[in-house]
C-alpha positions as CSV (number, residue, x, y, z in Angstrom):
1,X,0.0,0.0,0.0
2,X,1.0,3.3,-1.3
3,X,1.1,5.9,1.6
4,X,1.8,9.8,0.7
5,X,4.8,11.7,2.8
6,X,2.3,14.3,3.8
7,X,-0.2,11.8,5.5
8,X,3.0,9.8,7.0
9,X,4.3,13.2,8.4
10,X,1.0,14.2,9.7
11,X,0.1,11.3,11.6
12,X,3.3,10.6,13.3
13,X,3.3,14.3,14.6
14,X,-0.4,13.4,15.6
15,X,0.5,10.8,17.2
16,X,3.4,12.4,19.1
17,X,1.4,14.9,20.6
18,X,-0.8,12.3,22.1
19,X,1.5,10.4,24.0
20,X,3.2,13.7,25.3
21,X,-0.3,15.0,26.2
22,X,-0.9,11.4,27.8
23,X,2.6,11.8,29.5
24,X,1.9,14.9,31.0
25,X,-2.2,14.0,32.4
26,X,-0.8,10.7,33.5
27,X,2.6,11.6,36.1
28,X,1.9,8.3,37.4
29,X,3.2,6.7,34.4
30,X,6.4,8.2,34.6
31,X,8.9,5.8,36.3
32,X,9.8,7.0,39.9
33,X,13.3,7.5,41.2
34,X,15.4,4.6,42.8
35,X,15.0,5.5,46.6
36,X,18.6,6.5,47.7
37,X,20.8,4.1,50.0
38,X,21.1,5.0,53.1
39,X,24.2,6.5,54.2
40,X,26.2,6.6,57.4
41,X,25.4,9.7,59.4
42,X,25.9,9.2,63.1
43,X,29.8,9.3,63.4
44,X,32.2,7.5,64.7
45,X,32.6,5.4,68.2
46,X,32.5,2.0,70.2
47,X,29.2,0.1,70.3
48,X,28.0,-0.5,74.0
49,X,25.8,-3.2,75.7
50,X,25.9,-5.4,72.7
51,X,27.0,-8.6,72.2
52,X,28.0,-9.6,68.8
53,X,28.9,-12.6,66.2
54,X,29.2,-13.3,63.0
55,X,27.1,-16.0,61.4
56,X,27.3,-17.5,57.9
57,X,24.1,-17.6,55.7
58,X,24.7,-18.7,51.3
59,X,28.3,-18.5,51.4
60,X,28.7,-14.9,53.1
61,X,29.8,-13.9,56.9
62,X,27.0,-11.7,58.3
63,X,27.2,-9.7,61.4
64,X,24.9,-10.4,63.8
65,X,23.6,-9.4,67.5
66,X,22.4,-11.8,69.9
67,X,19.0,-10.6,71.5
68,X,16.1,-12.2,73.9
69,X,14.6,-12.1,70.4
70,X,16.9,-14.3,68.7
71,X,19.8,-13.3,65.8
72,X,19.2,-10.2,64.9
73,X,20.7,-9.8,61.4
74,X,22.1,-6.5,61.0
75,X,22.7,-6.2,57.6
76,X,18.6,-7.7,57.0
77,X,17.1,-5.2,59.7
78,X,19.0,-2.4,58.0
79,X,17.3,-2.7,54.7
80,X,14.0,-3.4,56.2
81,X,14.3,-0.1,58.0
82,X,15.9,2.1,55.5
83,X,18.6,1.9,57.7
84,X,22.6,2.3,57.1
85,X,24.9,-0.4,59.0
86,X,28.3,-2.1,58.3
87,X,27.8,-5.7,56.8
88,X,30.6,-7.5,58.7
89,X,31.9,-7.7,62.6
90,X,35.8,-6.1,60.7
91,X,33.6,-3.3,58.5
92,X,32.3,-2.7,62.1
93,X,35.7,-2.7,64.4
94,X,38.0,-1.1,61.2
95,X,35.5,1.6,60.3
96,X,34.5,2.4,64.4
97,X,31.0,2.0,63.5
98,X,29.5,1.2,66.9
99,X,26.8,4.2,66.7
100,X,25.1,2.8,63.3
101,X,24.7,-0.7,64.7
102,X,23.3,0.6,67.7
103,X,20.6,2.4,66.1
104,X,19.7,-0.2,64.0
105,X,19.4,-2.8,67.0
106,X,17.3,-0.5,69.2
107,X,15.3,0.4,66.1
108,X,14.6,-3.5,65.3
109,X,14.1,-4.4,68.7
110,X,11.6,-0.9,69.4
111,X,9.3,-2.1,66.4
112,X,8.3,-4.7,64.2
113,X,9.3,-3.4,61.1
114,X,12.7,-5.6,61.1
115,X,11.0,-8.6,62.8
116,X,11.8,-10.9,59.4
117,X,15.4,-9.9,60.7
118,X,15.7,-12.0,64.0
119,X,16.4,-15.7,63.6
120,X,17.0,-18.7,66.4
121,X,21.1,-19.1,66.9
122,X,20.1,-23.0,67.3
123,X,21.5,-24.7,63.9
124,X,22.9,-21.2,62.7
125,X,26.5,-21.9,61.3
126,X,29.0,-19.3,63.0
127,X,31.6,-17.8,60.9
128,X,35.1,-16.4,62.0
129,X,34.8,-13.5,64.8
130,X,36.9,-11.3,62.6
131,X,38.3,-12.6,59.4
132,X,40.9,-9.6,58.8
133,X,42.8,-7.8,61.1
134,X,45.8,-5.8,60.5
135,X,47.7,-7.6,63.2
136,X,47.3,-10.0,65.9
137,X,49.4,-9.5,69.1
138,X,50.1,-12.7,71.5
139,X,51.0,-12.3,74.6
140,X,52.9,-15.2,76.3
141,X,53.9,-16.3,79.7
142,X,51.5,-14.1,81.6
143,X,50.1,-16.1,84.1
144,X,52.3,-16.7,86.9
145,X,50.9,-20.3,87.4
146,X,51.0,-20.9,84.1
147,X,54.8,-19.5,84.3
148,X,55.5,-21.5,87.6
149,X,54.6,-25.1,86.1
150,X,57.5,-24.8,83.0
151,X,59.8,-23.8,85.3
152,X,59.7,-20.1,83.5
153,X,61.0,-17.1,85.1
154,X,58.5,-14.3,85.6
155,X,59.0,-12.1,82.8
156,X,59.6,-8.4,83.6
157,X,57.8,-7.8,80.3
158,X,55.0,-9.0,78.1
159,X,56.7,-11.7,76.1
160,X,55.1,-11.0,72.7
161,X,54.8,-12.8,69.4
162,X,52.5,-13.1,66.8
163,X,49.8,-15.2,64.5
164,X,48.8,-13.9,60.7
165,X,45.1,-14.2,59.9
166,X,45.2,-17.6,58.1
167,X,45.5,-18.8,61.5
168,X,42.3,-17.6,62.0
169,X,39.0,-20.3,63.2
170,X,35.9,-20.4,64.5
171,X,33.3,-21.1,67.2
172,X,32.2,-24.9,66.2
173,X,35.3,-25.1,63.3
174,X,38.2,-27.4,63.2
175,X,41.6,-27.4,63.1
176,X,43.2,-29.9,60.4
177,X,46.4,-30.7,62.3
178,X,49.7,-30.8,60.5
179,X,50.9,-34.0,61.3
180,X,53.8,-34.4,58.5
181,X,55.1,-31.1,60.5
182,X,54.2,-31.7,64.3
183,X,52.9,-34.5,67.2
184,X,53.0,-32.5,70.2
185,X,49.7,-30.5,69.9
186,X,48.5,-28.3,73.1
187,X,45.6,-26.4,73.9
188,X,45.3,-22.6,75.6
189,X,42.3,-21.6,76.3
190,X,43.2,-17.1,76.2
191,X,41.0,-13.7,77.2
192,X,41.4,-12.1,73.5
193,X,40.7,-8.0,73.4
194,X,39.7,-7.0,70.0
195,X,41.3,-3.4,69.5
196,X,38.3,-0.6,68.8
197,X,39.9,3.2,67.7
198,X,43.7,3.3,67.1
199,X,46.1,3.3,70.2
200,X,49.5,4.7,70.5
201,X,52.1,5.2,73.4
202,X,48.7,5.0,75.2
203,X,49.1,5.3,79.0
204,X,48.2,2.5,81.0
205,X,45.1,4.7,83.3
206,X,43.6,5.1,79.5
207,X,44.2,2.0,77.7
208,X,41.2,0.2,78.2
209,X,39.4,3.3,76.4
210,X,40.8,1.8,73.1
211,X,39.0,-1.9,73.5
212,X,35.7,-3.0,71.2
213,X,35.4,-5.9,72.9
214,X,36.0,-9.1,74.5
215,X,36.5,-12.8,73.4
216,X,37.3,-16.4,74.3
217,X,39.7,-17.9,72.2
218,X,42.6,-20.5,71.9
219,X,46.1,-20.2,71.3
220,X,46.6,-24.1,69.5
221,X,50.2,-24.7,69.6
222,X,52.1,-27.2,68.2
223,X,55.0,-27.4,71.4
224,X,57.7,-29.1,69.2
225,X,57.9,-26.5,66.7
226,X,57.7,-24.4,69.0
227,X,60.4,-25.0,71.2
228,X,62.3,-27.8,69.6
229,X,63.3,-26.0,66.2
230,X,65.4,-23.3,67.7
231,X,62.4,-21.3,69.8
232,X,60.6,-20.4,67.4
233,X,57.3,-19.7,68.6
234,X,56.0,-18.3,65.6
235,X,55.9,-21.5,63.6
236,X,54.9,-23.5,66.3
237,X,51.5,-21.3,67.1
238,X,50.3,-20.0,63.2
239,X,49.6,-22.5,61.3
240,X,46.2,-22.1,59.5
241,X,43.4,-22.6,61.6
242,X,45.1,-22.3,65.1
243,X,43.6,-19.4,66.7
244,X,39.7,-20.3,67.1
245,X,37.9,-17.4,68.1
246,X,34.3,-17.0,69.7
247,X,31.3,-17.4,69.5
248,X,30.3,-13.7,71.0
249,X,32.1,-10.3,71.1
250,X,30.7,-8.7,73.8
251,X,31.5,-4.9,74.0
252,X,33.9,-3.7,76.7
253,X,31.6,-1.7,78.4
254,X,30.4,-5.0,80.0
255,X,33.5,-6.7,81.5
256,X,36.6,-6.3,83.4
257,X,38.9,-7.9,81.9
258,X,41.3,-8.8,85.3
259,X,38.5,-10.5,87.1
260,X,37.3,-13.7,84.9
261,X,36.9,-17.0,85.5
262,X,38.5,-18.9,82.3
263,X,38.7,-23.2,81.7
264,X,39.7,-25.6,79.2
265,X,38.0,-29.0,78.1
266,X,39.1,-31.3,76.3
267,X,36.6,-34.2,75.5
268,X,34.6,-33.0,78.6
269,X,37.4,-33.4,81.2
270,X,38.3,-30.2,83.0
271,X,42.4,-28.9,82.0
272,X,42.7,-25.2,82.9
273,X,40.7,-23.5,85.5
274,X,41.9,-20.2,87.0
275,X,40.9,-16.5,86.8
276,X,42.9,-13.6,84.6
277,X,43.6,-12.2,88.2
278,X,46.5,-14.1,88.2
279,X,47.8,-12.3,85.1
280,X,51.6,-10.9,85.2
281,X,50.2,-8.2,83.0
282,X,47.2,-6.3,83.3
283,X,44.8,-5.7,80.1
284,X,45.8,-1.7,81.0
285,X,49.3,-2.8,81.1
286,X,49.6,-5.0,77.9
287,X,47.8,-2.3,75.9
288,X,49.8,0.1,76.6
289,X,53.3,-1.4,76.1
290,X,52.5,-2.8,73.1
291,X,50.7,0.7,71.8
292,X,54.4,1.7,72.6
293,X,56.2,-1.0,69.9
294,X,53.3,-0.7,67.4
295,X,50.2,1.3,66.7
296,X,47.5,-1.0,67.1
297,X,44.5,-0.2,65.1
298,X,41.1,-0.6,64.6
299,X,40.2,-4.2,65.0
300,X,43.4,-5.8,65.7
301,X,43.0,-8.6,69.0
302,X,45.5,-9.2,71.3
303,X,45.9,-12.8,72.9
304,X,46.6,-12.6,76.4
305,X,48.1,-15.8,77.8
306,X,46.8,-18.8,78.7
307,X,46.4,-20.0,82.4
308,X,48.4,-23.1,84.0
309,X,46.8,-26.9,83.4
310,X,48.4,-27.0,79.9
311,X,50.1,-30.3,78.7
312,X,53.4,-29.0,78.3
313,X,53.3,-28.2,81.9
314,X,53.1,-32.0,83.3
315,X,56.0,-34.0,83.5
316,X,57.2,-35.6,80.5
317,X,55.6,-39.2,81.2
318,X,52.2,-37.7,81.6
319,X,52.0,-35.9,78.8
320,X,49.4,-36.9,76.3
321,X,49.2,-34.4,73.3
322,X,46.1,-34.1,71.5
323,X,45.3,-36.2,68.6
324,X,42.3,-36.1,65.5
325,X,39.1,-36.8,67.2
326,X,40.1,-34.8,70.0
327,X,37.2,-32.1,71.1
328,X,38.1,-29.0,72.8
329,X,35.9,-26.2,75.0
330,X,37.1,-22.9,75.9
331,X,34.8,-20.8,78.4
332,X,36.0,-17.4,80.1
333,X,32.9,-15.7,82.4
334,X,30.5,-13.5,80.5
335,X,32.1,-14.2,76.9
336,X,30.6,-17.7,76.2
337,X,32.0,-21.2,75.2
338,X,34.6,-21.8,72.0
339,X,34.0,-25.1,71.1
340,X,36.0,-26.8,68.0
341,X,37.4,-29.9,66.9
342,X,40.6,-31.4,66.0
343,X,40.6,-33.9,62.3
C-alpha cells in the first residue's frame, strides 16, 4: 500500500502529541526515582551493651547481635528499616561504627518493622569472629601459674609474638592438624581483646578506652615447633586454623577484663581452670606497652596468655598431646563457650 509523505508526516506528529499530552495527564506513568541508599550519618565510636557474632548464611559472613529475640541480622534489619549499617563484625571494628549498629538494634528491637530480621542461633552456622585484622598480638607467659609449672622465670615484660590471619577459626570449626610437620599438639584456652579506635604510646590509666570488645579464644600450639626447632614460637603457634575465636564479642563496656573466670576441656574433662587475676600483666598494662612497639589499630586482637593446666606443663611421662578426634571447649565468664574440633 501506497502511503503519501504528507499523511505519514501528519500522523506521526499526531501521534506524538498524544502520548506527550498522555505523559503529561498521567505523572503516574512516569517511572519514579530509585529510593537513595542510606548513608552513614551518626559518626564514629565504640558500640556498648551489645553482644556480637558473625554468622554465615549462602556462602557470606553476616554480622549479627544476639538478643532475647533471637539473631538479629544487622545487615537484614538495615534494609528493612531504610537503615545504614556495616555488613561485617571487621567493617564494624575497622570503620569504628558502633553508633550505626546501635541504632539499627534499638530500632529493630523498638518495632516490628525488622522482625523478618531476628532468627533462632540454634543450627545457625558461626563464621570467624573477625576474618581480617591488620595484626594480631600474643602475649605469652602471663600467668604466673602458668609460668610457675615450665619452670619459666617471671618475665619483667609481656613476652610477645604473633599469628597472621590464616591462622584464624571459629566457634564450632576445626583445626586440620599438620601432622607431616608436628605430634605434640596443646591447647590454651586465652581472654582475647579486639582493638576498637587506634592506640599509640597509650598510657596504662587510659588503655582500656581503646578496646571494642572481648572474646574467648585458643592459642593451639604445636609445642615441638615451638620450642624444639630453635624457639621459634611463631611456627609453632600460626599454622592455618590455630587461633579459634568465639562465638560472641561482647563490647567492653560489659566486663573487666582482670576478674574472669577462664577453663579448658578437652573431650569433657576439665584442663585449665583459673581467673585472669592471676595475670603478670594487666589488660591496661599490655595495651599500653604494646601501643608503645606498634600502633595497634582498629580491630586488631591481642591474645593474652593462657592460664596453668596445659600439657606442656606436666612431667614428660604424663604428657598426652592431643590427637584427631580430640574435642576441645574454651569458656572465660561473661564471653561464652569456643567449642571446636581437631581432624
Amino acid at each position: 500500500m501506497n502511503i503519501d509523505r504528507r499523511d505519514f508526516l501528519k500522523t506521526a506528529g499526531t501521534a506524538a502529541a498524544a502520548g506527550a499530552a498522555a505523559g503529561c495527564a498521567s505523572p503516574a506513568s512516569t517511572p519514579a526515582p530509585a529510593a537513595e541508599a542510606a548513608t552513614r550519618s551518626l559518626g564514629t565510636g565504640l558500640a556498648k551493651g551489645l553482644t556480637l557474632l558473625t554468622f554465615r548464611s549462602q556462602g557470606r559472613d553476616h554480622l549479627g547481635v544476639k538478643t532475647a529475640k533471637g539473631i538479629l541480622d544487622v545487615a537484614q534489619a538495615a534494609a528493612l528499616l531504610q537503615m545504614y549499617a556495616p555488613a561485617t563484625m571487621d567493617d564494624l571494628l575497622q570503620q569504628e561504627d558502633g553508633p550505626s549498629v546501635q541504632a539499627v538494634v534499638e530500632a529493630a528491637l523498638n518495632g516490628t518493622v525488622a522482625q523478618a530480621a531476628f532468627r533462632p542461633e540454634d543450627g545457625m552456622e558461626y563464621g570467624p569472629l573477625v576474618s581480617r585484622p591488620d595484626k594480631i598480638v600474643c602475649v605469652g607467659l602471663n600467668y604466673r601459674k602458668h609460668a610457675e609449672e615450665i619452670g619459666s622465670p617471671i618475665p619483667e615484660y609481656p613476652v610477645l609474638f604473633n599469628k597472621f590471619n590464616g591462622s584464624l577459626n571459629r566457634h564450632k570449626g576445626t583445626v586440620k592438624l599438620p601432622v607431616d610437620l608436628a605430634t605434640n599438639f596443646d591447647y590454651e584456652v586465652e581472654l582475647v581483646m579486639v582493638i576498637g579506635k587506634q592506640a599509640k604510646n597509650v598510657r596504662e590509666a587510659d588503655a582500656l578506652s581503646y578496646v571494642a570488645g572481648y572474646c574467648t579464644g585458643n592459642d593451639f600450639t604445636a609445642r615441638d615447633l615451638q620450642l624444639e626447632t630453635g624457639g621459634q614460637w611463631m611456627a609453632g603457634k600460626t599454622p592455618d586454623q590455630f587461633a579459634p575465636l568465639g562465638p560472641y564479642l561482647v563490647t567492653a563496656d560489659q566486663v573487666d577484663p582482670d576478674t574472669l573466670t577462664i577453663e579448658c576441656r578437652v573431650n569433657g574433662e576439665t584442663r585449665q581452670s583459673s581467673s585472669t587475676a592471676d595475670f603478670i600483666f594487666n589488660a591496661r598494662q599490655m595495651i599500653s606497652y604494646i601501643s608503645k612497639i606498634i600502633t595497634l589499630r582498629p580491630g586488631d586482637i591481642i591474645f593474652t596468655g593462657t592460664p596453668e593446666g596445659v600439657i606442656q606443663g606436666k612431667p614428660k611421662e604424663q604428657r598426652v598431646w592431643l590427637k584427631a578426634g580430640d574435642k576441645v571447649a574454651c569458656s572465660i565468664e561473661k564471653l561464652g563457650e569456643l567449642r571446636f574440633q581437631l581432624t
